[in-house]
Structures are given as C-alpha cells and as structure tokens.
C-alpha positions in Angstrom: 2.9 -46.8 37.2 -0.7 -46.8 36.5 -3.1 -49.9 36.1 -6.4 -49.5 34.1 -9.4 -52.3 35.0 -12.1 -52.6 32.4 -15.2 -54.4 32.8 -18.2 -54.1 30.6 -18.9 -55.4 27.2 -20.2 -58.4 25.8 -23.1 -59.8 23.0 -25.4 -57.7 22.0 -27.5 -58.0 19.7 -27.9 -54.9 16.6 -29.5 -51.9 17.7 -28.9 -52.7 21.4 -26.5 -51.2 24.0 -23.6 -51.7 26.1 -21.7 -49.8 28.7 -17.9 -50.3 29.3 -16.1 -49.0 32.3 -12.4 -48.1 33.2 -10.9 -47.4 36.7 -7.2 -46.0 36.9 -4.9 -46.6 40.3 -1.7 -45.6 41.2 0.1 -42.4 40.6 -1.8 -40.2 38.0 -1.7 -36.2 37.3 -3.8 -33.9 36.1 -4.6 -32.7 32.1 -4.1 -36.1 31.1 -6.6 -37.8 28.6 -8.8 -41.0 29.3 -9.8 -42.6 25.8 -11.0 -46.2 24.8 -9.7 -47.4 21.5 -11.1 -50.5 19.5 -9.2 -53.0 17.2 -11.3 -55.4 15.2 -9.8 -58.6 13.6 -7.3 -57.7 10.8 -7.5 -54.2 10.9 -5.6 -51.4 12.9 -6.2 -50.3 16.6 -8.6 -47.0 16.1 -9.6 -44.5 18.4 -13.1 -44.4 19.7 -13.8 -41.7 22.4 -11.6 -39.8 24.4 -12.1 -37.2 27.3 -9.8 -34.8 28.9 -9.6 -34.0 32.5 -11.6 -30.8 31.2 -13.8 -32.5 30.1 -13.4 -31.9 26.6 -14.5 -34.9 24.5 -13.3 -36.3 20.7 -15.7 -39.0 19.3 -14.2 -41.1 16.1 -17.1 -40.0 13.0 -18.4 -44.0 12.9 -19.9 -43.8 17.1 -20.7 -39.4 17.1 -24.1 -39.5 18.1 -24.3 -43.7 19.4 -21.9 -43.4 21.9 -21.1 -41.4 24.5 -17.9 -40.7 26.7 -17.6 -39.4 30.1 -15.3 -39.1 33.1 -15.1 -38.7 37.1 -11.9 -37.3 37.8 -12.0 -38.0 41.1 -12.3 -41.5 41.0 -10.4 -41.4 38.0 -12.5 -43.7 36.3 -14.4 -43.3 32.6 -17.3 -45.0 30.9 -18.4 -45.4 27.7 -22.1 -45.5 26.7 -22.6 -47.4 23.4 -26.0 -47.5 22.2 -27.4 -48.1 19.0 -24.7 -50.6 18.5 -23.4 -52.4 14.6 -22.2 -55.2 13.7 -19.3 -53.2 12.7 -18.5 -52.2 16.3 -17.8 -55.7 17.4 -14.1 -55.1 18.2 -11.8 -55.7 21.5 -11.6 -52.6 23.1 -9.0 -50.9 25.2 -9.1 -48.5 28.1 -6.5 -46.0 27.6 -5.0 -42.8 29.6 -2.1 -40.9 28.4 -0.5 -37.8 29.5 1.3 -35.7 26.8 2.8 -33.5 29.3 5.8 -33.8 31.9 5.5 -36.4 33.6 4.1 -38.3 30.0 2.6 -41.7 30.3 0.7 -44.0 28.4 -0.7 -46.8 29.6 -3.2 -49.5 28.1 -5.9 -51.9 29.7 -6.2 -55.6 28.9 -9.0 -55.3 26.5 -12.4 -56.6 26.5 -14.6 -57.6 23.7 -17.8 -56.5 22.4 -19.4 -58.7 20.1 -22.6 -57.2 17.7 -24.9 -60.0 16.5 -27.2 -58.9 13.2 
C-alpha cells in the first residue's frame, strides 16, 4: 500500500504561480512513474506532468513551457512548478504514482484545488 500527501495550490491570480508538492510512504519500487493529473468541473480527469524514476519527463501540450515537473527519488516525493498560470488551469489536482511493472500499482492522492482568478 502506498499513501500520497499533497499540499500546495490555492488562488492565484492570472499570470502568477503556484507550486504543488507530493510525498509517497509505504512500500514503493523502483521504474515507477510519479505524475499529477487535473480534472476541472465537467470535463474528464487529464494528465498534466509526469516523471519517471529516470527522470524522464511528459508534459500535457496546454502547461510545456509554464510548468515544470521534477522528482527526488529518494524521498520519493515530486513537485510541480506552475507559473505563468490561466484561468483555464483552475482544476482539482491529483498526485499520482503508478507502476506498470510487476509488482503494478496505482495509487491516487486526495486532490487539491487550484483556483486561477482573471
């Protein structure tokens, strides 16, 4: 079992910036993937950012070049730098670490909601 802890996030206003930050405990493994997701009201859960253990990184088209993802594996932890921030970010976001590899998991965080005033 893993547990994922998210604090960050918030109002901000357009244009400004926000940091969100994800700590994993219990039993994880290596070459799994870190990754926060975002679901705004009505529409579908979307993938923001993810990073590997590699440190290989995947950025959703909308944040490449306003956010940016990184990782310390060992603190198994994961924050996102959002700068430059829309209106059209404001979402509830989700920490999220998956492994698609024996032993698989997937597990989600609570959410946590950032708001983007215009």
């Amino acid at each position: 079992q893993v547990q994922l802890e998210e604090s960050g996030g918030g109002l901000v206003q357009a244009g400004g910036s926000l940091s969100l930050f994800c700590a994993a405990s219990g039993r994880t493994f290596s070459a799994d993937i870190m990754g926060w997701y975002r679901q705004a009201p009505g529409k579908e859960r979307e993938m923001v950012a993810t990073v590997t253990s590699g440190g290989r990184t995947n950025y959703a088209e909308s944040v490449e070049g306003r956010f940016t993802i990184s990782r310390d594996n060992a603190r198994t932890t994961v924050l996102l730098q959002m700068n430059s921030l829309k209106p059209e970010d404001t979402a509830v976001y989700y920490c999220n670490i998956n492994r698609p590899y024996i032993p698989r998991y997937n597990y989600w965080g609570q959410g946590t909601q950032v708001t983007v005033s215009s």
